[in-house]
C-alpha positions as CSV (number, residue, x, y, z in Angstrom):
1,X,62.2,-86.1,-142.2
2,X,58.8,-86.4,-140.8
3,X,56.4,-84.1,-138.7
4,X,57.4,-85.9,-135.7
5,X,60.8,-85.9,-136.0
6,X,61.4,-82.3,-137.2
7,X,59.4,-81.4,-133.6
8,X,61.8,-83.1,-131.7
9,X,64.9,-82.1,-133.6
10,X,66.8,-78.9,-131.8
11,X,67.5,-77.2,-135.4
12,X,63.7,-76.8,-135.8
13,X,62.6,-75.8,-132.1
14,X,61.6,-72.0,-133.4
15,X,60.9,-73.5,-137.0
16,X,56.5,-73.4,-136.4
17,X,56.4,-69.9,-134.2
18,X,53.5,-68.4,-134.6
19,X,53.4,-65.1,-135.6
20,X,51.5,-62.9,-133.5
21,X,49.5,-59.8,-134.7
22,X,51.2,-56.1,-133.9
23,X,50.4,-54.1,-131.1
24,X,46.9,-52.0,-132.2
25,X,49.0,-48.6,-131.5
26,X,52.6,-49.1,-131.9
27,X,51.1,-50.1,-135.6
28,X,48.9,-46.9,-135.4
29,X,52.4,-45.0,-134.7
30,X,54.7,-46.7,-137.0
31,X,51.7,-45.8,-140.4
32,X,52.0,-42.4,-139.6
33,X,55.1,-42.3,-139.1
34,X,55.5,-42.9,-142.6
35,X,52.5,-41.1,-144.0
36,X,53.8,-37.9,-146.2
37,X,50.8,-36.0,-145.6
38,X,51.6,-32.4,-143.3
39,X,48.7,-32.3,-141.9
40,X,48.7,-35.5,-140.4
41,X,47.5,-35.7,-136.2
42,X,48.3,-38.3,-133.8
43,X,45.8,-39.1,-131.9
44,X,46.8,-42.6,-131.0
45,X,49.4,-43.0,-128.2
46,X,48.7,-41.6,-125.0
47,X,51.3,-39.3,-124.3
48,X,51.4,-35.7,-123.6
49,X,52.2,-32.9,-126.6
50,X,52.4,-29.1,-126.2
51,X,50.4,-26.8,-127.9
52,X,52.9,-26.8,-130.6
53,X,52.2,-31.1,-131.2
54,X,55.8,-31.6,-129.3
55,X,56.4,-33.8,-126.8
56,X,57.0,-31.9,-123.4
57,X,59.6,-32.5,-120.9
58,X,57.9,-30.4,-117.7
59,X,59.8,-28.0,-116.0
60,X,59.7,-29.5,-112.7
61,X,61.6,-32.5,-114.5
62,X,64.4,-30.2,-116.1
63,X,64.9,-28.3,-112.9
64,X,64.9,-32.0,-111.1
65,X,67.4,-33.7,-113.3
66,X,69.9,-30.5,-112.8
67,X,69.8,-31.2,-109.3
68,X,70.5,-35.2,-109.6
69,X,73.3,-34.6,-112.2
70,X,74.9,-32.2,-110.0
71,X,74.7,-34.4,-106.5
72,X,78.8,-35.3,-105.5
73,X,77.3,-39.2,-105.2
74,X,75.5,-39.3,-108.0
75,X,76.6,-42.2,-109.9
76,X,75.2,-45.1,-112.0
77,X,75.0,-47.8,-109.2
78,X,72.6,-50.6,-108.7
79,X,69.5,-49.5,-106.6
80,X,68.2,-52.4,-104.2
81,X,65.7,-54.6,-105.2
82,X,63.0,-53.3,-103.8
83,X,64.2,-49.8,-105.5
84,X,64.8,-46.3,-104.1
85,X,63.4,-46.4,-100.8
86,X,63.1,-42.2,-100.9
87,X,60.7,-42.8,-104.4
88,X,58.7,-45.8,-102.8
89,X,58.0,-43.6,-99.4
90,X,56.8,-40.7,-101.6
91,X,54.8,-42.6,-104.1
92,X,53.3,-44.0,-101.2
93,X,52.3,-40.5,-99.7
94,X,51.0,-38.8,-102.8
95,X,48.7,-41.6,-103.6
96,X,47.3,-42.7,-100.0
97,X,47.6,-39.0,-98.6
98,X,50.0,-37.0,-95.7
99,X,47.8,-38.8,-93.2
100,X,47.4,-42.5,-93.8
101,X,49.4,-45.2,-91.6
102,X,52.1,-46.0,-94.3
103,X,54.8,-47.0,-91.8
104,X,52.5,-49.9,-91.1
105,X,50.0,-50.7,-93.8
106,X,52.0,-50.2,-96.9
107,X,54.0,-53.0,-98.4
108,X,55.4,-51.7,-101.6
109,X,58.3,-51.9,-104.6
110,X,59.6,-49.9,-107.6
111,X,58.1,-51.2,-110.7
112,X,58.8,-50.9,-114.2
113,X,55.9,-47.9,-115.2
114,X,52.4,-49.0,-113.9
115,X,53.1,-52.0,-117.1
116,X,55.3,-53.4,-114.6
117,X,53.5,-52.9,-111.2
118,X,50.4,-54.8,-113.1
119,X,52.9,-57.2,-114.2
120,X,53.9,-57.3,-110.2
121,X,50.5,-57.8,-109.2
122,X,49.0,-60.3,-111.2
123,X,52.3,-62.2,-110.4
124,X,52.2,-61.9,-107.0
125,X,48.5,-63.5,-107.0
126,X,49.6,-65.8,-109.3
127,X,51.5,-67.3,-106.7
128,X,48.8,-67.2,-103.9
129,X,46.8,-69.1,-106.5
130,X,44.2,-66.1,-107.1
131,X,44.9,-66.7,-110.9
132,X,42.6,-69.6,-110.6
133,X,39.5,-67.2,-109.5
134,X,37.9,-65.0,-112.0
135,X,39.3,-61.5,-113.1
136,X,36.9,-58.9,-114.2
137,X,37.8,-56.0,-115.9
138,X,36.2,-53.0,-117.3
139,X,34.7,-52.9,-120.5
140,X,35.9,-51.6,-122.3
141,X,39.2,-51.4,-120.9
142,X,43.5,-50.6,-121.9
143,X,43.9,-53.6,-124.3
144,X,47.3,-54.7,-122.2
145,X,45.8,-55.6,-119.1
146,X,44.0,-58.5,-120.1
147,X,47.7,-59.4,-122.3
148,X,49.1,-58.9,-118.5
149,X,46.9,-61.4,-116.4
150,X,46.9,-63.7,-119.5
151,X,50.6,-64.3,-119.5
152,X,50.3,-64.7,-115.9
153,X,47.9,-67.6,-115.4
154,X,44.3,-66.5,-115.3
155,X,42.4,-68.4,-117.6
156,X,39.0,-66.9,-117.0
157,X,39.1,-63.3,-117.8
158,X,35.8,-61.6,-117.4
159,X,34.5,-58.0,-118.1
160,X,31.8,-55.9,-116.3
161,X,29.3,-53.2,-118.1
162,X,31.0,-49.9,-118.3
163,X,30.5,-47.7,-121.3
164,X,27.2,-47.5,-122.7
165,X,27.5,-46.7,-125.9
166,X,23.7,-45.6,-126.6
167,X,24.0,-42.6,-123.8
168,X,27.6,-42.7,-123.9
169,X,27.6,-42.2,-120.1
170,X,28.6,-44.9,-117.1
171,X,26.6,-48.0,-116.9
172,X,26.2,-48.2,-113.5
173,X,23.2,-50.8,-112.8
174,X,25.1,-53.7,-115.6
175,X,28.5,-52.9,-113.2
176,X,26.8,-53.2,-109.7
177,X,24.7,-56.1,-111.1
178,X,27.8,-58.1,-112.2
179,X,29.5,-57.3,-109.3
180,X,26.8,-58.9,-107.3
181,X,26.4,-61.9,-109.8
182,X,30.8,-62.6,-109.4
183,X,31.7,-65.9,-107.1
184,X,32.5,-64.1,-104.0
185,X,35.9,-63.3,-103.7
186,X,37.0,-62.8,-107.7
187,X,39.6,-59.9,-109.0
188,X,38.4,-56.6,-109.8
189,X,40.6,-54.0,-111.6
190,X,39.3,-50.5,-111.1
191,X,40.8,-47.6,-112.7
192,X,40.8,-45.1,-109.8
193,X,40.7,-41.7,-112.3
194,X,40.9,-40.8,-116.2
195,X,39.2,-43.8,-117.1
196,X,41.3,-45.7,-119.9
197,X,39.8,-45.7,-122.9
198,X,36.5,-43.8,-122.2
199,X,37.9,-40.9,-120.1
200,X,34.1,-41.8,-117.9
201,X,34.7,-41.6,-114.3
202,X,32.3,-42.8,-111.6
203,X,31.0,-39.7,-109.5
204,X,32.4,-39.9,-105.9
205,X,28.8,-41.0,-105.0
206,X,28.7,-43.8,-107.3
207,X,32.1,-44.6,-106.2
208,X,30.7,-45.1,-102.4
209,X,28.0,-47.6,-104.0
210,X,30.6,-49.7,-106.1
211,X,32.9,-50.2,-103.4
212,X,30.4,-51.3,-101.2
213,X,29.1,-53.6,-103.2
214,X,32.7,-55.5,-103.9
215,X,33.0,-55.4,-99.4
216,X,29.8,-57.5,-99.4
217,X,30.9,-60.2,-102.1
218,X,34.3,-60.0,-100.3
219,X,36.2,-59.2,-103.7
220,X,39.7,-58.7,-104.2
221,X,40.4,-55.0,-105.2
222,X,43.0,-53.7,-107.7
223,X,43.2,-50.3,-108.8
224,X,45.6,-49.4,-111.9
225,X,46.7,-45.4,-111.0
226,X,48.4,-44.3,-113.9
227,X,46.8,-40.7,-114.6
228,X,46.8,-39.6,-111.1
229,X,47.0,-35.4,-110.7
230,X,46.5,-35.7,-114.7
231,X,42.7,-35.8,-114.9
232,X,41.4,-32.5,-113.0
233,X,44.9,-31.4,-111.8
234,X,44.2,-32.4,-108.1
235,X,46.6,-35.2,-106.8
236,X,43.6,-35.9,-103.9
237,X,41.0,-35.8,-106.1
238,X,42.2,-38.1,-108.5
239,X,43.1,-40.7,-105.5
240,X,39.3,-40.2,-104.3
241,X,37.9,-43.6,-104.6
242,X,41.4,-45.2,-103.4
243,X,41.5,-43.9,-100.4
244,X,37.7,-44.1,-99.6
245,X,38.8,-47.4,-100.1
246,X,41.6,-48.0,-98.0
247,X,40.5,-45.7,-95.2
248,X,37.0,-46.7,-95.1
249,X,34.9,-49.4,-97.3
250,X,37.5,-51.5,-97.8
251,X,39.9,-50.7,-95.0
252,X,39.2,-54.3,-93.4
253,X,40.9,-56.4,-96.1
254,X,43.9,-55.9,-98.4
255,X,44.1,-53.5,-100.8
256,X,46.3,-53.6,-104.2
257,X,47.2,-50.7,-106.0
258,X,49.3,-50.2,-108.8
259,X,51.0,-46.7,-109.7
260,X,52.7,-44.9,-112.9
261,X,54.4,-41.6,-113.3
262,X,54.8,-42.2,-117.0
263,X,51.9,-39.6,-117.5
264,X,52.3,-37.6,-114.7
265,X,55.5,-36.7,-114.5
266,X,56.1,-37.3,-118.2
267,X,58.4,-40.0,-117.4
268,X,57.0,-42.4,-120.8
269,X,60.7,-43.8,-121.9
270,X,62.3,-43.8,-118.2
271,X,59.6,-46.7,-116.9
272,X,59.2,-45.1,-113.2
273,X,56.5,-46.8,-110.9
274,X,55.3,-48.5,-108.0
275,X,53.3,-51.7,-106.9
276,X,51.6,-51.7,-103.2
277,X,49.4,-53.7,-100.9
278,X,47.7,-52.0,-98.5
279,X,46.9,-53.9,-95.3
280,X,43.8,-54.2,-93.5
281,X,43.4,-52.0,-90.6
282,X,43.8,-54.9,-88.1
283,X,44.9,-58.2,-88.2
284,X,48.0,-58.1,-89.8
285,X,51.7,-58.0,-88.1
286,X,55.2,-57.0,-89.0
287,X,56.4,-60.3,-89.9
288,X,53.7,-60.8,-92.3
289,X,54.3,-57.5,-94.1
290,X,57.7,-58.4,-94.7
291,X,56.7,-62.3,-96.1
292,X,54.9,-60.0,-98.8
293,X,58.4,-58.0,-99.5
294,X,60.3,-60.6,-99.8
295,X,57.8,-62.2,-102.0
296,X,57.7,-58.8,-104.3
297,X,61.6,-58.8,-103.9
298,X,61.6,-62.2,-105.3
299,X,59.4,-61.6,-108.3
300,X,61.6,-58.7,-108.9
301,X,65.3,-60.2,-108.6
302,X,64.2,-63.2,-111.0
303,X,63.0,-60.9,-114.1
304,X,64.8,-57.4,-113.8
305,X,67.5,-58.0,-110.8
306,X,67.0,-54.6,-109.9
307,X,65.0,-51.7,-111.0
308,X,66.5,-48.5,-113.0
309,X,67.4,-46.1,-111.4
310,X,67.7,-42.4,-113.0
311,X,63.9,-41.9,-113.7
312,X,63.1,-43.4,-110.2
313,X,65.7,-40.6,-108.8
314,X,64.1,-37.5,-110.9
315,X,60.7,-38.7,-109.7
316,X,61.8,-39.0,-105.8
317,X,63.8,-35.3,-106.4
318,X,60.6,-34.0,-107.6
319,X,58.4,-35.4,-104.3
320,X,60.9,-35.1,-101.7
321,X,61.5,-31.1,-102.6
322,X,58.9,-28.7,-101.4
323,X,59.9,-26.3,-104.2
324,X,59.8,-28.8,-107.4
325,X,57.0,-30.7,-105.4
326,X,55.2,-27.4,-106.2
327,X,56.5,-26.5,-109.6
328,X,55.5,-30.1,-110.4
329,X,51.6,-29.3,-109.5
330,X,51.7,-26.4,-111.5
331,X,52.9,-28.7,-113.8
332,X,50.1,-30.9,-113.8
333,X,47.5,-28.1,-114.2
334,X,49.0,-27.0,-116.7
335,X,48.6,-30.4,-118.8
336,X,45.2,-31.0,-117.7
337,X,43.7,-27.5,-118.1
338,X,45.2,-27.6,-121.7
339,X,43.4,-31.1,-122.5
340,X,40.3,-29.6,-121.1
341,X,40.6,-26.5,-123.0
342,X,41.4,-28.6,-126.5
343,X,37.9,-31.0,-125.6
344,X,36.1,-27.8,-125.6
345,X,37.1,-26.5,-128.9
346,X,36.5,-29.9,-130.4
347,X,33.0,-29.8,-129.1
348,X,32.9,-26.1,-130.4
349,X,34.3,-26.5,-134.0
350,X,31.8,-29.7,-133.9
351,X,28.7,-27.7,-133.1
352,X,29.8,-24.8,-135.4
353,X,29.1,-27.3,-138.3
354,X,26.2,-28.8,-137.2
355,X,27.7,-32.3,-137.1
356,X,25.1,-34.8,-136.8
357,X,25.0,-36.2,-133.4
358,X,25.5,-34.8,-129.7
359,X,29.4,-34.6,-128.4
360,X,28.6,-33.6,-125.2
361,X,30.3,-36.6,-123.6
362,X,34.0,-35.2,-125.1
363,X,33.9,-32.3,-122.4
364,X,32.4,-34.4,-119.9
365,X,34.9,-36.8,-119.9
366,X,38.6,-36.2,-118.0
367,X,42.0,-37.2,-118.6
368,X,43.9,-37.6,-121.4
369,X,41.7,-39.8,-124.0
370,X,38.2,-39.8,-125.2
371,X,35.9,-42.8,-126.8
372,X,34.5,-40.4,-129.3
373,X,31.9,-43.1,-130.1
374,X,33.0,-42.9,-134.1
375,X,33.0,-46.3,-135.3
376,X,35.7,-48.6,-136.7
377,X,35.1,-47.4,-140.5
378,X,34.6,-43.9,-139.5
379,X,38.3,-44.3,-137.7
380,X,39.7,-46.2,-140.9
381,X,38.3,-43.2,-143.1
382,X,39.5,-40.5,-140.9
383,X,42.7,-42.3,-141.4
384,X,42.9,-43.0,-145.1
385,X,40.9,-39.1,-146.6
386,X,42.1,-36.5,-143.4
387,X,45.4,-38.1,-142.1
388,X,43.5,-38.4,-138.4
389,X,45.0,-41.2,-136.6
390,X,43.1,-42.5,-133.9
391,X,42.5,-46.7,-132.3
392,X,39.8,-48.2,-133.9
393,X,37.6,-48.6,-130.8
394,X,37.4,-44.4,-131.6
395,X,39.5,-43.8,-128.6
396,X,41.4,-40.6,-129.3
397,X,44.3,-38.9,-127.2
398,X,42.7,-35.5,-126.7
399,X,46.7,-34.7,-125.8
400,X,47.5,-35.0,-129.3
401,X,44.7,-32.0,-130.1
402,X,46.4,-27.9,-130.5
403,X,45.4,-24.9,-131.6
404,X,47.0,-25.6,-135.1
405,X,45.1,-29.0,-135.8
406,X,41.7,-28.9,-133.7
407,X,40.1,-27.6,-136.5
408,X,41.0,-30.2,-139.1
409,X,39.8,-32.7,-136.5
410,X,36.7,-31.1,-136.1
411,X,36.4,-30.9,-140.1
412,X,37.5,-34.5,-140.0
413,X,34.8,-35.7,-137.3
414,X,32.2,-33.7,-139.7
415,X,33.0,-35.2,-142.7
416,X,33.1,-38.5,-141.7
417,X,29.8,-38.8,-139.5
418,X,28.4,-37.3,-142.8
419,X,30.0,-39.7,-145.7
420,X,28.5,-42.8,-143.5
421,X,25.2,-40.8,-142.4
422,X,24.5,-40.5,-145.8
423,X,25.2,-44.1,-147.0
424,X,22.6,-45.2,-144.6
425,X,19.9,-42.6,-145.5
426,X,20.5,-43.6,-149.3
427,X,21.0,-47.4,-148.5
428,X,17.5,-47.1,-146.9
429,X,15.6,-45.7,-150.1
């Protein structure tokens, strides 16, 4: 049979798929999950351990799912499509604060984790035609989203200066610079706190100077919340440069933002999250705001029919109680005070042995990951001689850090820097 023919013959319609490399973590996960060694850390996914290295269902959670289990009408039912209104008016509240005009500016939907509300998002504008504009993201930035606005249509994926690597703080003037240099009115995703991968956040000054700079090339906004409450603890804080935008810089156009409570809560496996536009302050009306939900609804009923629903009821439980509302910020300070507390004995063991180098920027940085600024083959040996598993950018998940390996990683970090120091000093004779 020929070329030709064996394309057009239905036997032989999956016969040339191409096989398409694994996901840069999930492989990460799936060699140490195998690897004998006992001393072995995880330092690649992003998710929450205890001080013991196990993952940690939060109180708030347990004391949350008791009460949802033990509801008369609890059942298994479909939620609409839009989800559980309770969840979506709470999510709303948390992230654009007690005050702000939900009733009428918010236009929103349950998503699947804040994978899904990007998902939502780049749909949505995919249908607007904004996918034909340019997208910039940060750089570097999570290694899904631009997979995300790929799959949906925008062909010209950009990135603006974040991360410089020689003072390993923000690069402020190459972000401003390409913000002013973007076609007016092009896609910018923001990450609003907990910066993913560098853990860098803008200071709330530097915040006031990028969003005014996107208002006067009248770019469209994005922010991807996913560590909300889970980089200093503070819920308000952590929605700083959001709502500066909503209530102020930008308040005069629309407004996307995208959240998770996959970190936050701890929700990782139950996929609980919301997508929302934010109105301008003006010059929308009722009957517009529900052309964008049915729109949302839309993009919802043709790939999930309706959302799940037992995360999404934990989560509302938790924000519509007073009591587990508050059990649930202890919560997070609890998380984020220990990932402080484990940056700081990195940067102590580190300076202890005189490792070559200043790791200042570990402590400076928030959230749950660091970009330790180790290169590619001092990842691949940490890997291979200590049984330190971290991505290959350097990007570790300070989360995966306790008091019964922090010292191994600090040995690790030593070791390393020195093996490939050394190289270059003898290379060099």
């Amino acid at each position: 049979m020929s070329a030709q023919n064996e394309h057009m013959n239905t036997k032989f319609i999956f016969k040339n798929v191409a096989k398409l490399p694994s996901d840069a973590l999930f492989a990460i996960k799936g060699r140490l999950a195998v690897d004998p060694r006992t001393n072995k850390v995880d330092l690649g996914i992003g998710a929450y351990r205890d001080n013991t290295g196990k993952p940690w269902i939060l109180p708030s959670v347990r004391k949350a799912e008791q009460i949802v289990q033990a509801d008369p009408n609890y059942n298994h039912e479909y939620l609409n499509i839009s989800g559980l209104e309770s969840l979506r008016k709470n999510a709303a509240r948390i992230i654009f604060g007690d005050s702000f005009d939900i009733a009428n500016r918010v236009v929103n939907i349950q998503s699947l984790s804040g994978t899904g509300a990007l998902h939502v998002g780049a749909t949505l504008m995919e249908s607007l035609k904004l996918n034909e504009r340019d997208v910039y993201f940060s750089d570097p930035t999570w290694g899904n989203h631009l997979q995300i606005f790929a799959k949906c249509g925008f062909n010209s994926i950009k990135s603006y200066p974040y991360w410089d690597a020689a003072s390993k703080k923000l690069n402020l003037d190459g972000f401003l610079n390409t913000i002013k240099e973007a076609t007016s009115g092009s896609v910018f995703v923001l990450h609003p706190c907990a910066h993913n991968p560098t853990g860098l956040d803008p200071t709330e000054e530097q915040w006031k100077v990028i969003l005014e700079s996107i208002k006067e090339k009248q770019h469209v906004v994005l922010f991807d919340s996913a560590y909300q409450g889970f980089a200093t603890g503070s819920l308000a804080k952590d929605a700083y440069s959001i709502r500066l935008a909503i209530t102020d810089i930008l308040k005069d156009v629309p407004v996307m933002v995208c959240q998770s409570f996959a970190k936050n809560v701890g929700m990782y496996g139950e996929r609980v999250g919301c997508f929302h536009v934010v109105l301008p302050e003006s010059g929308y009306n009722a009957e517009e705001g529900s052309a964008i939900q049915s729109q949302l609804e839309a993009i919802t009923r043709s790939e999930l029919s309706t959302p799940p629903a037992y995360g999404a009821k934990i989560v509302s439980a938790i924000l519509s109680s007073d009591e587990l509302y508050k059990a649930w910020s202890d919560d997070m300070v609890t998380m984020s005070s220990r990932i402080y507390e484990m940056r700081h004995k990195l940067v102590a063991k580190l300076t202890e042995l005189k490792t070559p180098g200043n790791w200042d920027h570990i402590t400076s940085q928030v959230g749950m990951f660091s970009y330790t600024g180790l290169s590619k083959e001092q990842v691949a040996r940490m890997e291979k001689e200590h049984a330190v598993y971290l991505a290959s950018s350097g990007r570790a998940s300070i989360a995966g850090l306790n008091d019964g390996n922090v010292e191994h990683v600090g040995y690790a970090i030593d070791e390393v820097v020195r093996h490939f120091s050394e190289k270059v000093i003898y290379s060099s004779l």
